[in-house]
N, C-alpha and C positions, 0 to 999 in steps of 0.2 A: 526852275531855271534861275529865279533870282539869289535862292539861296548859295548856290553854285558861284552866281558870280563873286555874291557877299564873298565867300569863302575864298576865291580866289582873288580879291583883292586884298584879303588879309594875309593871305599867302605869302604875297610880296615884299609886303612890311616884317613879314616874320625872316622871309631868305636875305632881305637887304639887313636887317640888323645882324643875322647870323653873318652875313660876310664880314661886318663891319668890327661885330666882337669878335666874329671869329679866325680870320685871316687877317682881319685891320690892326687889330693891337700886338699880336705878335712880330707885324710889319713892322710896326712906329716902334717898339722894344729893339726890333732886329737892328734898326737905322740909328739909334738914338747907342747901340755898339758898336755899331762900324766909327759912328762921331769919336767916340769916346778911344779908339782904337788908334786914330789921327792923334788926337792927344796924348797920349800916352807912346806913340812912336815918333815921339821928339818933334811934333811942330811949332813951330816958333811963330810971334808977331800976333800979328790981326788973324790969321788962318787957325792958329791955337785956339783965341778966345771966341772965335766962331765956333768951333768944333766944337767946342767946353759948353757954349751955350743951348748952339742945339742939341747936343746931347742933353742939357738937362731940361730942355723943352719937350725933349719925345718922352724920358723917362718922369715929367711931370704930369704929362697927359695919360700914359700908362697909370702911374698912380691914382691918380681922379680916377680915371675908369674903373678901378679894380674899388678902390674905397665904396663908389658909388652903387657898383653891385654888391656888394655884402649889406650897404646899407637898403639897397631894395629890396634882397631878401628879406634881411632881418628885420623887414619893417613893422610885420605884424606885432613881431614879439616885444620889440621896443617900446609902441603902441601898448598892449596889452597890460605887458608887465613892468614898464619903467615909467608910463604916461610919457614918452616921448614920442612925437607924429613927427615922421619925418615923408615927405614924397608921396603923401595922397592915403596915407597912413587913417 
């Protein structure tokens, strides 16, 4: 029984990441278009450089995210063969 629960409290942590990588960053992408969409159809003033900004606040967080998983993957091998530890490496 205990190991069951073990199990399903790791469960949880693995569904809430997967909603977050998996449905979240295509979110913050999708949003971070729509911003950028306002801009690009002619808005003017304070309303332009808000749009301009948050767009490239969603598309900055996308970026981090994605950098960051390659660099997770590729930890071992960075590790290994270039001696760089990078994330628990």
């Amino acid at each position: 029984m205990h190991t069951l629960l073990h199990n399903l409290s790791d469960l949880w942590r693995v569904m809430l990441a997967a909603l977050i990588f998996g449905a979240g960053l295509p979110t913050v992408f999708a949003v971070g278009i729509r911003f950028r969409a306002q801009v690009d159809d002619g808005a003017t003033g304070a309303t332009r450089t808000a749009a301009l900004a948050a767009s490239l606040l969603c598309f900055g967080v996308v970026m981090i995210a994605v950098v960051a998983g390659v660099l997770f993957i590729a930890r071992g091998f960075l590790a290994s063969r270039l001696g760089i530890h990078l994330l628990g490496a």
